[in-house]
C-alpha positions in Angstrom: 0.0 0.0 0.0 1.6 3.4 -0.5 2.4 5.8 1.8 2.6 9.3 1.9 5.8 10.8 3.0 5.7 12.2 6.8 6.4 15.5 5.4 3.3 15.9 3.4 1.1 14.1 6.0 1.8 16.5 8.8 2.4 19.4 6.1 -1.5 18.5 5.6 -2.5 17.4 9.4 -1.2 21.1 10.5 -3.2 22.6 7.9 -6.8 20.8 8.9 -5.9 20.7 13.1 -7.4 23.1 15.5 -4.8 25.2 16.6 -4.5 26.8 20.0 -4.5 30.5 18.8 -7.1 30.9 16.5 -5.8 34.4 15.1 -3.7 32.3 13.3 -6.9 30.2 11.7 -8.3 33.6 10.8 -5.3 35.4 8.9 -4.9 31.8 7.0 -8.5 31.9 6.1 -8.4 35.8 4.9 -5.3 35.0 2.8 -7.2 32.4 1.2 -10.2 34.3 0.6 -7.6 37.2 -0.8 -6.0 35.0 -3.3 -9.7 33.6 -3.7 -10.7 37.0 -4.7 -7.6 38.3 -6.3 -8.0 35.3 -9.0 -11.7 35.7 -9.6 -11.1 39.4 -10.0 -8.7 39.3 -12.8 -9.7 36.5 -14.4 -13.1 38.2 -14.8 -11.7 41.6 -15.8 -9.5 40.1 -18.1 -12.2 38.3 -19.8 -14.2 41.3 -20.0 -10.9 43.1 -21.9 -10.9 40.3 -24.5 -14.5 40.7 -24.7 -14.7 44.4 -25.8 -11.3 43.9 -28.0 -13.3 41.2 -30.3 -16.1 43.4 -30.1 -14.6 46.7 -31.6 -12.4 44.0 -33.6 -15.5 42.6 -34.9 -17.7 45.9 -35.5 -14.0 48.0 -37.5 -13.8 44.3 -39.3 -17.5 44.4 -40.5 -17.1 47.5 -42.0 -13.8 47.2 -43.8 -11.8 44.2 -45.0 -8.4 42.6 -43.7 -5.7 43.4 -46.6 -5.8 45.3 -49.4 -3.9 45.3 -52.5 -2.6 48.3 -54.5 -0.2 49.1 -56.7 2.4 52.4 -56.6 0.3 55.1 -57.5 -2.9 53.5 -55.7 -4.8 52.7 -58.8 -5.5 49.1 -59.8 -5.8 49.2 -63.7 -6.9 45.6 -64.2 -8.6 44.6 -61.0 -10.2 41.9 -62.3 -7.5 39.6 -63.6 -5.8 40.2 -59.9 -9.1 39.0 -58.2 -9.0 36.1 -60.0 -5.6 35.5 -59.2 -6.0 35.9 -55.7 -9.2 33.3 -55.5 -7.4 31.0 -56.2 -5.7 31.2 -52.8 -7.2 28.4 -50.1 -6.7 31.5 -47.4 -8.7 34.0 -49.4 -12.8 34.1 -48.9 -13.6 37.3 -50.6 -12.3 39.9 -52.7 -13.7 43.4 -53.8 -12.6 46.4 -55.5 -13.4 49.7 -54.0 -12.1 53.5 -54.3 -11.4 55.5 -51.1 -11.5 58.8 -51.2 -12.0 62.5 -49.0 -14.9 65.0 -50.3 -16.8 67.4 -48.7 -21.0 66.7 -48.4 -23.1 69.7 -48.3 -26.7 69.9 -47.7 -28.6 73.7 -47.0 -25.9 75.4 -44.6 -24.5 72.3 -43.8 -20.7 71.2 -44.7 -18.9 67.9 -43.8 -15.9 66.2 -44.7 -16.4 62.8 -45.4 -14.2 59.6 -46.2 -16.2 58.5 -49.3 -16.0 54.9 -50.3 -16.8 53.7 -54.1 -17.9 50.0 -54.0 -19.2 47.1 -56.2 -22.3 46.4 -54.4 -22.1 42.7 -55.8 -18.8 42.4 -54.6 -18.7 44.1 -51.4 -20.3 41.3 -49.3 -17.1 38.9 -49.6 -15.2 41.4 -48.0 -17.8 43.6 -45.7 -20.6 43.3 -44.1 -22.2 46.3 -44.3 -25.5 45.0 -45.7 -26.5 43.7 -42.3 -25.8 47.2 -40.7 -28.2 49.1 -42.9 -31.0 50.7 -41.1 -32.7 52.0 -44.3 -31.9 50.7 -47.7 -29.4 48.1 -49.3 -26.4 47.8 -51.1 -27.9 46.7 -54.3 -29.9 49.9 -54.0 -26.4 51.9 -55.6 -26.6 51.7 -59.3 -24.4 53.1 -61.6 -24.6 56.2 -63.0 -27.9 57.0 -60.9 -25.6 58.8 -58.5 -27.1 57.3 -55.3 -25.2 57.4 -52.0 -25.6 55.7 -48.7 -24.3 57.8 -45.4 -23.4 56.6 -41.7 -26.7 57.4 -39.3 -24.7 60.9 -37.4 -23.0 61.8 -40.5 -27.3 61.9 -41.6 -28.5 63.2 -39.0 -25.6 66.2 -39.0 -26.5 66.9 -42.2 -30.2 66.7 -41.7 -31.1 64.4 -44.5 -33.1 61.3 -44.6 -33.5 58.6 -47.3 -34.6 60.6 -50.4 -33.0 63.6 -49.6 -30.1 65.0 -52.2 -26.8 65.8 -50.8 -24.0 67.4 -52.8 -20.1 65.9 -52.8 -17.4 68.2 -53.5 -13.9 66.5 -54.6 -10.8 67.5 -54.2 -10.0 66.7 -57.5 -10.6 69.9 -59.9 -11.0 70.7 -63.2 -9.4 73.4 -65.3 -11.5 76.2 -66.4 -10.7 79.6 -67.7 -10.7 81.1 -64.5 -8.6 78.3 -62.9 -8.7 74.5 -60.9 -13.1 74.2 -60.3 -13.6 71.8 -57.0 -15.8 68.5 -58.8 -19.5 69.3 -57.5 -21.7 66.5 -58.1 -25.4 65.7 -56.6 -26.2 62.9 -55.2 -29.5 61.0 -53.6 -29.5 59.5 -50.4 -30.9 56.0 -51.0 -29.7 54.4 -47.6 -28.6 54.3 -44.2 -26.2 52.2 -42.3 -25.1 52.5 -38.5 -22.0 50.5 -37.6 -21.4 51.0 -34.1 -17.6 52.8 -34.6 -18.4 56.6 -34.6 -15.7 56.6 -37.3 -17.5 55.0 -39.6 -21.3 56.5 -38.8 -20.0 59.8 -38.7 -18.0 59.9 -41.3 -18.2 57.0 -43.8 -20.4 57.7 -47.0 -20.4 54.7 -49.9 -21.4 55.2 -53.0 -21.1 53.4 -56.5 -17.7 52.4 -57.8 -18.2 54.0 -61.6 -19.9 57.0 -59.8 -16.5 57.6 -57.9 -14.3 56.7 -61.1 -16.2 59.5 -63.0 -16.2 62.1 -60.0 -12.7 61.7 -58.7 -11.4 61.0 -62.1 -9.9 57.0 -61.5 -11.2 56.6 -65.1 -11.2 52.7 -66.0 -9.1 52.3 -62.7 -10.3 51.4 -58.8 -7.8 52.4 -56.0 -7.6 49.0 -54.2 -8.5 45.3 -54.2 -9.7 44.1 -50.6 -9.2 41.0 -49.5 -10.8 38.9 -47.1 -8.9 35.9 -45.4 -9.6 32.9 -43.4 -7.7 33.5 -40.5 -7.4 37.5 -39.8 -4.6 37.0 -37.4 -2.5 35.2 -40.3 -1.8 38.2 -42.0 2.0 38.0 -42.8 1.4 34.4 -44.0 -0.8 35.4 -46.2 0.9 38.1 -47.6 4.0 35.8 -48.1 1.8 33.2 -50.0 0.6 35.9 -52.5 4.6 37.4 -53.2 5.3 33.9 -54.4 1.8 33.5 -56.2 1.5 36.9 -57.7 4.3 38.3 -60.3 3.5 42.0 -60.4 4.7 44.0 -57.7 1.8 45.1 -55.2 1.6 47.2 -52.4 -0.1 45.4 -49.4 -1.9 47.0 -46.5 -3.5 45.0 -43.8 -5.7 45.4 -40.9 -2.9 45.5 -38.0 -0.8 48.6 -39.8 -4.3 50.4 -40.6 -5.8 50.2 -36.7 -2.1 49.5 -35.0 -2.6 52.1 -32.9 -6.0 51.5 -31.4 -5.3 47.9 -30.9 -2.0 48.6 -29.4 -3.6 51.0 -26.4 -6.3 48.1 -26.0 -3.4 45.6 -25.2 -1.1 48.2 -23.2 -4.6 48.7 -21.3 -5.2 45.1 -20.9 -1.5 44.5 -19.5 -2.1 47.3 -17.3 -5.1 45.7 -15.6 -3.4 42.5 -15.7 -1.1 44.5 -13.2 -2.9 46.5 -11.3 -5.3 43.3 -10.2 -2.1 40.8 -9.9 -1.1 42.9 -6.8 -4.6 41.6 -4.7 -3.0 38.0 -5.4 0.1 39.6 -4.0 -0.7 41.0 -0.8 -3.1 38.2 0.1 -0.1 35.6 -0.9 2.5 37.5 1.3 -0.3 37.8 4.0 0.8 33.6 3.9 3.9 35.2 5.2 2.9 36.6 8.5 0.7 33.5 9.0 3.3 30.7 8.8 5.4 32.7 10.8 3.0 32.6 13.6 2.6 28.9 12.7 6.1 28.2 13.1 6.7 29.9 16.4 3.3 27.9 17.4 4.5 24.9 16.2 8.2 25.2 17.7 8.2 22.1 20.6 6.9 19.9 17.6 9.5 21.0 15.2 12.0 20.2 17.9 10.8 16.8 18.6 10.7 16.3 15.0 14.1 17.0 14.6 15.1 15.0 17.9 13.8 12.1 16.0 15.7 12.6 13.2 13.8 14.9 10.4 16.6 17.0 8.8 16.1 20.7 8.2 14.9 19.9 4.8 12.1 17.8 5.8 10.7 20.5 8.1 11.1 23.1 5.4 9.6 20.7 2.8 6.5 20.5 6.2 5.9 23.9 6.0 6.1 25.0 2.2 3.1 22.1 2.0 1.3 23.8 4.4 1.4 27.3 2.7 0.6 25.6 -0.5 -2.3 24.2 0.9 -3.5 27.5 1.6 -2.6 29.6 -1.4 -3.8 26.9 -3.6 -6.9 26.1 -2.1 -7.3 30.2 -2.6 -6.5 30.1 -5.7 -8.7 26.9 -6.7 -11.8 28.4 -5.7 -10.8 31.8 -7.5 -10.5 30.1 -10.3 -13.5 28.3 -10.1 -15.4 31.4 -9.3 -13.7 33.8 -12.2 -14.5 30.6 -14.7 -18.2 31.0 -13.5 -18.3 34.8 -13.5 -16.8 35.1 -16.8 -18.7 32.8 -18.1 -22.2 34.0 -17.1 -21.6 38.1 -17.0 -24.3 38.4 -19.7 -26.5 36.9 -17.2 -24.8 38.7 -13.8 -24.9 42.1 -15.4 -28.6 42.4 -16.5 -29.3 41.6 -13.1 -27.7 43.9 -11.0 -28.7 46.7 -13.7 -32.4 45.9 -12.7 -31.3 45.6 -9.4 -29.9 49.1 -8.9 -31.7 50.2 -11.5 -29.4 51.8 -13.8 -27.3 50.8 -16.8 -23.5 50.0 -16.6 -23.3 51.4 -20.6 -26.9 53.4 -22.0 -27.2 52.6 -25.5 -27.7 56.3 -26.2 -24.5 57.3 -24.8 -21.9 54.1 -25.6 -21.6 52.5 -28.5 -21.4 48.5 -26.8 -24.3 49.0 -24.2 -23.7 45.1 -23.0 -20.9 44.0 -21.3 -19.0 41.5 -23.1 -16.8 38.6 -22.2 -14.7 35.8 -24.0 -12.9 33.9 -21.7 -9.3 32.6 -22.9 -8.6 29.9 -20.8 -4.4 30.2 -21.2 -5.8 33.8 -19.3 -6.6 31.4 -16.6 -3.5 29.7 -16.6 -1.8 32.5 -16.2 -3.3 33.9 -13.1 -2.9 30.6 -11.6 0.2 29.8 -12.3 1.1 33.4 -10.8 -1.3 32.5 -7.6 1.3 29.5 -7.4 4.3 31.2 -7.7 3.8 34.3 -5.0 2.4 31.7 -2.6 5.4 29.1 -3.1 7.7 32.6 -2.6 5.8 33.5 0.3 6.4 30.5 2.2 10.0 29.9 1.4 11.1 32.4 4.2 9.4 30.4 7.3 9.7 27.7 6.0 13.5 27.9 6.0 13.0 29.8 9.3 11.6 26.5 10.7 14.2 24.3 9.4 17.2 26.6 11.9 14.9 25.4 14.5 17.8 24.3 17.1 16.2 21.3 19.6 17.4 22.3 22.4 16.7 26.2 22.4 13.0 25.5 21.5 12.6 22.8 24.7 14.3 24.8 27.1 11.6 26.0 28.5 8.9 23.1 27.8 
């Protein structure tokens, strides 16, 4: 039959007995709740921070696509034999040729500068999904050379037009005249609108047709980009390799991590940061192991000596006493753990409920953009908090442990 070592058995029998001073039972049982909560805190928070990253991800993704190929000039003179090309790629789901451009959009008094996008409504599906964040109108409802335009829902409403309306776009691209360079003024009807969620895009976005753009910021037979949309979004550079070796003619290749770099990038420094921040509850509640096996060991000193006067070495009472605090930490961290798994797991459920509670809304839809909490829970997250609960409650019991193996014998029964 096996047989635990005597180190781990009294390690474990410390841990469960009754012990004389029960301050000590109380300051193990609030370290464990610390690490307890310490755990569940940032594995919850953290979940929430993937959760609004895929969904801003998601919502800058649905409007635009994830690479897009261009050549020096930005004009793409035979768009059509590169799309083919590109399909062929196993990575590639979609492809679409659009025209990006800046104009100005005027209605009555109003003035706004706009991004304005020229699309292939056909085509724009693979890439986008912008059909299913119209609120009036489709895609299909651009044709060419009817001038129609679609607008974001602010960029609308700051105008003041409504589906029917007619806006005018001014280009920067001129035209000579006899009294110099004429602006491109060119009417337009609203036939749609769309609201994405990004104020980026509903503020400032308008799409129109791609042969109404050619003809009004002078691309002629040309489009300014082919966009691509892959399988994988995260396996950019792959991809990009896979079409230099497929592709001959030199391209220019944009993708979505150089276009929102920046955004991202302060999402992930944020999410490190809170990663932090909440990594120092584990921390005091771990060291708070510290003052409690210290009060354990000077508790526990007759039995250490008798230990040792029966031949434990000083490693076998460290070994005693690093169990114990493990015991302790671990247990914390188990049932954190446990609890940040459930928490994460369920805020869509927790969150509604103390709303109604209280009374009030965490995020009004009128005023933020996500007006539900989100949460995705990435389970190495949870291995990562803990695996650090681990390593701050091994540290913290390192010192008395070692404190209780210089235990001499005879000092501690001196007085017994």
């Amino acid at each position: 039959m096996f047989k635990a070592p005597f180190e781990l058995q009294l390690g474990l029998r410390y841990t469960k007995a009754k012990r004389r001073n029960g301050f000590i039972s109380f300051i193990s049982l609030s370290s464990m709740i610390g690490i307890a909560l310490g755990a569940m805190a940032l594995i919850t928070v953290l979940s929430i921070m993937n959760g609004f990253q895929q969904e801003l991800r998601d919502r800058i993704l649905g409007m635009t696509a994830h690479m897009t190929l261009t050549e020096r000039d930005e004009r793409l003179y035979d768009w059509s034999t590169l799309y083919h090309e590109v399909k062929q790629n196993k990575e590639v789901l979609g492809a679409a040729p659009n025209i990006m451009e800046q104009g100005m959009l005027t209605s009555g008094d109003q003035v706004k500068g706009v991004a304005v996008r020229g699309i292939l409504p056909e085509y724009e599906g693979q890439v986008a999904d912008i059909d299913s964040k119209m609120i009036y109108g489709h895609l299909a409802d651009l044709q060419p050379k009817a001038y129609s335009i679609i607008l974001g829902s602010e960029l609308a409403g700051s105008l003041g037009v409504s589906v029917g309306d007619k806006v005018t776009l001014i280009a920067p691209q001129g035209s000579f005249s006899p009294v110099g360079i004429v602006p491109r003024i060119k009417r337009f009807t609203v036939v749609g609108l769309f609201k994405a969620g990004m104020h980026e895009y509903d503020s400032g976005l308008a799409i129109i047709h791609i042969q109404d753009a050619q003809k009004v910021f002078k691309y002629r037979d040309a489009v300014g980009a082919l966009q691509l949309k892959i399988r994988d979004m995260f396996d950019v550079y792959s991809v990009r390799q896979d079409l230099a070796q497929q592709i001959q003619q030199v391209f220019y290749v944009r993708d979505w991590t150089q276009q929102h770099a920046n955004f991202f990038k302060a999402i992930e420094m944020e999410k490190r940061m809170m990663f932090i921040v909440l990594a120092l509850i584990i921390m005091v509640a771990a060291f708070n192991i510290v003052s409690t096996m210290v009060m354990v060991v000077t508790d526990k000193q007759s039995d250490i000596a008798v230990l040792r006067t029966l031949g434990a070495t000083p490693g076998s009472i460290q070994t005693m006493f690093i169990i114990q605090g493990l015991v302790i930490g671990l247990s914390g961290a188990f049932f954190g753990l446990l609890g940040g798994v459930a928490l994460a797991m369920n805020i869509d459920v927790i969150i509604p409920f103390i709303e109604n509670l209280l009374g009030f809304k965490f995020f009004p839809a009128d005023v933020y953009y996500i007006s539900e909490v989100p949460s995705k829970l990435v389970w190495s997250d949870v291995w990562y908090v803990t695996g650090l609960a681990f390593l701050l409650t091994l540290v913290a019991t390192l010192y008395p442990a070692r404190k209780a193996s210089k235990i001499h014998p005879a000092e501690a029964l001196r007085y017994e």
